[in-house]
N, C-alpha and C positions, 0 to 999 in steps of 0.2 A: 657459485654454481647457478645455471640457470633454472629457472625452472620453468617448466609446459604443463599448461591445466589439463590438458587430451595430447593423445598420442597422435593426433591430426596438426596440432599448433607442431608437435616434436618434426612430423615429418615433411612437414611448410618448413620449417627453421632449416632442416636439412640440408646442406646443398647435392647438388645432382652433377658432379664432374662432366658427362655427357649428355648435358642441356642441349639442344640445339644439333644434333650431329646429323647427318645427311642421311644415315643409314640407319632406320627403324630398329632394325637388333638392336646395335649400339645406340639407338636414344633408350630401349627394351632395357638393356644392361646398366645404365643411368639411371633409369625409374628404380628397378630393385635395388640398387644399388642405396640409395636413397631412402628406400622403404628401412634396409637394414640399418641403416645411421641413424636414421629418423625415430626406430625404438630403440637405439642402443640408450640418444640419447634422453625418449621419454623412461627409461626404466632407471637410469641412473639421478635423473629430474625426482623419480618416486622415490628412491631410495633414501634420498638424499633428506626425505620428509622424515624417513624414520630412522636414521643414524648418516652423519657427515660422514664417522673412520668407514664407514660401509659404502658408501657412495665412492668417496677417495678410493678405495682397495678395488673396486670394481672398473674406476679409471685405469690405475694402476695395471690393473692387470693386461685390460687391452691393449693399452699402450704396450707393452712388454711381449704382449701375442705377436701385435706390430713390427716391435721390431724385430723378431726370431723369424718372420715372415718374410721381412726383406734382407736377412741375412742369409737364408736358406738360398732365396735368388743369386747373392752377387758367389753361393759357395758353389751351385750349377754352373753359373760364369766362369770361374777359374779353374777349373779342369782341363790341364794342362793334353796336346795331341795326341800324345801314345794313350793316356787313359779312355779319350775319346774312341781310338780304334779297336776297343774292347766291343763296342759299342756295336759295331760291324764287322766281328768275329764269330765262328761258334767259340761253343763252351770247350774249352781243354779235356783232355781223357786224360786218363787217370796216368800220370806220372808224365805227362808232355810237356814243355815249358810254355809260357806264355808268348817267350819273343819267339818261338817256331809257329808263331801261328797266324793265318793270311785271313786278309781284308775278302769278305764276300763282295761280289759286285751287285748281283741280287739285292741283296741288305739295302744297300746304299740308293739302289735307284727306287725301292720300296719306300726308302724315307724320303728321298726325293720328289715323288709320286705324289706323298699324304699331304703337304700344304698343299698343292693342286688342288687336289682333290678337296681338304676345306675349304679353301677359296672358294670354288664351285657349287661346295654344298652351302655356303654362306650367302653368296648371290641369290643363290636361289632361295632358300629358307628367308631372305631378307626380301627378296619381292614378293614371297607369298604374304608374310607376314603385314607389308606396306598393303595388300588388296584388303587383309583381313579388316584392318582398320580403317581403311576407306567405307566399306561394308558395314561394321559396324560398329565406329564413331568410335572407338577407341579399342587399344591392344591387347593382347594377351596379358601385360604387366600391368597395365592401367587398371585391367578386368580385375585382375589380384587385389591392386591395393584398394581400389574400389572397393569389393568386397569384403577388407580386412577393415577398413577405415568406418563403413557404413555414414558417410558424411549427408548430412541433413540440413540445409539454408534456410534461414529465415532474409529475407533480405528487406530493406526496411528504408526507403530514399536515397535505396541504388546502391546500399551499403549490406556486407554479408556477416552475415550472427551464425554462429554454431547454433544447433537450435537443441539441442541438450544444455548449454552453456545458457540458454534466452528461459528456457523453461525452469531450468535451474535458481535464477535471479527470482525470477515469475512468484516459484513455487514458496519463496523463501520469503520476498517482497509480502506475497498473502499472507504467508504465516505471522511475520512480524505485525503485519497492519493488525489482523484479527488479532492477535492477543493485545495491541495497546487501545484496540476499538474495548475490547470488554474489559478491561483493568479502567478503562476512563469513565464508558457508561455506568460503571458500577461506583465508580467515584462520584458522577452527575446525578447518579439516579440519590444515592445520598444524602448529598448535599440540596437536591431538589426537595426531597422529602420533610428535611429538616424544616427548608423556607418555608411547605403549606403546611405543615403540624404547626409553627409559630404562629400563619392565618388562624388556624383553627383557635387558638389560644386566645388570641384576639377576637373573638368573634364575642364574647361573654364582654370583654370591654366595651365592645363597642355598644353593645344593647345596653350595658348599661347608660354609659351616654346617652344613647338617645332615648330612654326613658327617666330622663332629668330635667329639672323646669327651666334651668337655661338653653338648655337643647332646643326646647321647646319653642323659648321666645325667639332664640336663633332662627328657627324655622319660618314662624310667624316672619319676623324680618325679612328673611330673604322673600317671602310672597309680596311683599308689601313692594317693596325694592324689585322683582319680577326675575329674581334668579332661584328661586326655590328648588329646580329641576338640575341645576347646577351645583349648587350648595350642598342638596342632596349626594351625591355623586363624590364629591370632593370631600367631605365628610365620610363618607362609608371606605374613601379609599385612604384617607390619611388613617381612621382609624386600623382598618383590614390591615395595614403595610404598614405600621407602629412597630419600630422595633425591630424589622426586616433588612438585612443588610448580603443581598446576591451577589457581592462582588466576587466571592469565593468561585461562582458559578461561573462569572466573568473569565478570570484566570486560568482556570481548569478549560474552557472553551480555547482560549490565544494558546496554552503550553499544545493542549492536544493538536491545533491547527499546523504549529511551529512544527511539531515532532512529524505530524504525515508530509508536510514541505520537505523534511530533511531525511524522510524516508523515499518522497521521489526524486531529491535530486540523487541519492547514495543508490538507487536503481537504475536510473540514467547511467549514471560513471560506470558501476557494474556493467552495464549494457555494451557501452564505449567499448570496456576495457578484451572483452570479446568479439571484438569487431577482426573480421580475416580479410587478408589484405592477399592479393596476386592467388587466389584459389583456381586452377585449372578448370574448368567446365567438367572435362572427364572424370575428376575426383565425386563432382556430387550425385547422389544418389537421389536425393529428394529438392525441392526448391519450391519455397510458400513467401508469397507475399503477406506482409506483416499491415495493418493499418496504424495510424498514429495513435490511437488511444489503446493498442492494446495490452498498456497498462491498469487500463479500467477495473477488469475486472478484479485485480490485487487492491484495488482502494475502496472497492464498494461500501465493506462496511463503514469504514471514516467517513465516504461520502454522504452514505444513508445519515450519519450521525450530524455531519454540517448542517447539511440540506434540515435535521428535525429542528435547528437552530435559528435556521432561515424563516422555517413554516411557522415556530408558535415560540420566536422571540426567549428563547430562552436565558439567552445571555444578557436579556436587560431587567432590571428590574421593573423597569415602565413597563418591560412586556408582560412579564409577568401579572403585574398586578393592572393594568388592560386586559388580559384574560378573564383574569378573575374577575372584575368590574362588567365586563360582557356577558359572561355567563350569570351573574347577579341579577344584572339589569334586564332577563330575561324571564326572570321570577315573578308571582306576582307579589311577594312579599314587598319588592323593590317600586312598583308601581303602587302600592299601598302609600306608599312613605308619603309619594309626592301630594297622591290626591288628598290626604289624610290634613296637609296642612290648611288649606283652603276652609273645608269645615269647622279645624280650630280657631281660626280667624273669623269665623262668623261666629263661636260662640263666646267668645270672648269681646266682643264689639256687642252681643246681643245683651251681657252681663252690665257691659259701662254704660249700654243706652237704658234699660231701665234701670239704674241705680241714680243716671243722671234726669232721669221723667219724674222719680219720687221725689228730689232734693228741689226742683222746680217751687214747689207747695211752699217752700221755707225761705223761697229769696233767695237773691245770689247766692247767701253763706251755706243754705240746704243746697245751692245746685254742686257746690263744692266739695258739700260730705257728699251727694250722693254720687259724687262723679268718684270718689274717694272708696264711696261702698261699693259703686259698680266695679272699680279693678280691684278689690275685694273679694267679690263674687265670684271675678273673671278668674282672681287665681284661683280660686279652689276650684273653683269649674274644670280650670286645666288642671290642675294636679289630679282632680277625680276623673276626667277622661284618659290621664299620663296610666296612674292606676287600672282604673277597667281595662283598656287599651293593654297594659303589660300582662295582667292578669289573664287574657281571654288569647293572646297571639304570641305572644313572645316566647314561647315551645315551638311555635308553627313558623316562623319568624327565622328564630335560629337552626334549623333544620334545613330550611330551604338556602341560609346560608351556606352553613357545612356543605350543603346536597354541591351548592355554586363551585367552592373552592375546591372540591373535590374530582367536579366532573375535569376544571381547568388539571390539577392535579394529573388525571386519567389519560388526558390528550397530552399531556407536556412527556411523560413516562412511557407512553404507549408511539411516540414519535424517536424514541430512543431507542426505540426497538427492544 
């Protein structure tokens, strides 16, 4: 069984026996003609959605109208002469016979008269009709199906869309986009959470580190060496991103990407597949030119969701923790770290030069203790400034941390919509 999405595809399918005829009536009697075949067969197409024996029985039966239709014809046909002259008799009185009864001539030139006389009224009814439509661009039957059809064009690089059938795709297209936009944001927004509560966790390790005396000389080192402001950096991010693994973030970004691809190619095809082929001019009611994206507005939110991808790197871990590392190195907790080394390097060189000025007194061997006593000095020196230093900032310290990972945190969630 075939089926037709609209009763407009049913009566495009239709054929029109008097396509083409010279005589406006007769193309007129073509067109309805057509209109009624056109919903026989959109309503057997419907039927046929909700029972096959229902559909069949409804064939059936047509067909069987059909042919009691053209048997009734060939039984007109064979009515043999004398029954004919009935035809152009009166009626018998009461007890007459039939074979005493004469042919009127009246009668007969009466019948003879009326095709004239259709013909005449035909000609004529069919030139008025040929002005009407000159007039106004389409006929009385056109005017009909027009009417009943209500057909509305999208057309789209010269190509014609039912625009019920375009709005239809449209309508469905947004709907599915939005629900797999918010099943995925709430998947990311999750999974995103998860990675900066891990920071936050991290955040008590890493202070620890770097209130520890190899920390410490690390630091010292790298001034010495002239990468401090580096080391710094690379340290706060190895430690911050300890244990952090976004690939999940990753995954969830490619499936969602894949899924709106194969939701715009499945809207395309859809689109295609109501594409109208040989539509009459006179059929449309309405006709709007379509632009090329105006699928846009059915993707926005996937769009919006990409594009937060694009803006603040969501799907890499480097992005991520570059965020965080930016919003950090804005603090001044961060620029403490750096300056902070430099003065430990001077107190700690201040410890070994007087330990090695006292050991002077005693000879070489005193310049050896006292170079001995001065990084003696020096460490406790550092461990009591590591101490004061932790005791005085390291509340203030990790606050402005959390404060860092959070604001990043705020923009990544807040880009998700």
């Amino acid at each position: 069984m075939t089926t037709y999405d609209s009763a407009v595809d049913a009566f495009l399918a239709a054929k029109n026996p008097l396509e083409g005829a010279s005589s406006t009536l007769v193309s007129e009697s073509g067109i309805l003609m057509s209109f009624v075949d056109g919903m026989k067969l959109y309503g057997i197409s419907t039927a046929s959605h909700v029972s096959a024996a229902i559909s069949f029985a409804i064939v059936i039966i047509l067909s069987v109208s059909t042919f009691f239709g053209i048997a009734g014809l060939l039984r007109v046909a064979s009515i043999d002469i004398g029954e004919m002259k009935r035809v152009f008799s009166p009626l018998p009185a009461e007890g007459q016979k039939i074979a005493d009864l004469h042919v009127k001539k009246a009668y007969i030139v009466v019948a003879a008269a009326m095709p004239a006389v259709l013909i005449a009224s035909f000609v004529g009814a069919d030139s008025w009709m040929a002005t009407v439509a000159t007039t106004r661009g389409y006929t009385m039957a056109e005017r009909f199906v027009r009417d009943q059809m209500d057909l509305a064009i999208y057309v789209l690089d010269g190509k014609y869309y039912d625009q019920r059938a375009v709005e239809m795709v449209r309508e469905e297209t947004e709907r599915k986009v939005a629900k797999l936009s918010e099943k995925n944001s709430e998947v990311l927004t999750n999974l995103i959470n998860e990675s900066f509560d891990k920071r936050l966790e991290n955040v008590d390790d890493y202070l620890d580190w770097y209130y520890s005396l190899p920390a410490d000389y690390e630091r010292l080192a790298s001034m010495i060496t002239g990468s401090a402001e580096e080391f710094v950096t690379d340290q706060f991010t190895a430690h911050i991103e300890n244990g952090i693994d976004d690939s999940a973030i990753d995954e969830q970004l490619e499936r969602y990407a894949a899924q709106i691809d194969q939701y715009r190619t499945d809207a395309e095809e859809e689109l295609a597949a109501y594409e109208m082929d040989d539509v009459p001019e006179w059929l449309i009611v309405e006709k709007e030119e379509l632009d090329d994206d105006f699928f846009s507005d059915s993707f926005e939110p996937a769009q919006r969701l990409l594009d937060a991808n694009d803006r603040v790197v969501i799907s890499s871990t480097i992005g991520l923790a570059a965020g965080v590392l930016m919003k950090a190195a804005s603090k001044q907790f961060f620029k403490k770290f750096v300056s902070q080394i430099g003065s430990k390097l001077g107190a700690s060189a201040i410890g070994s030069a007087i330990g090695g000025t006292a050991g002077t007194v005693a000879g070489p061997l005193g310049t050896v203790a006292g170079l001995a006593t001065g990084a003696a000095v020096g460490v406790g020196v550092d461990a009591l400034m590591l101490n004061i230093d932790e005791w005085q900032n390291r509340d203030e310290y990790k606050a402005e941390i959390v404060e860092a990972i959070e604001e990043q945190r705020s923009e990544v969630l807040g880009a998700l919509g």
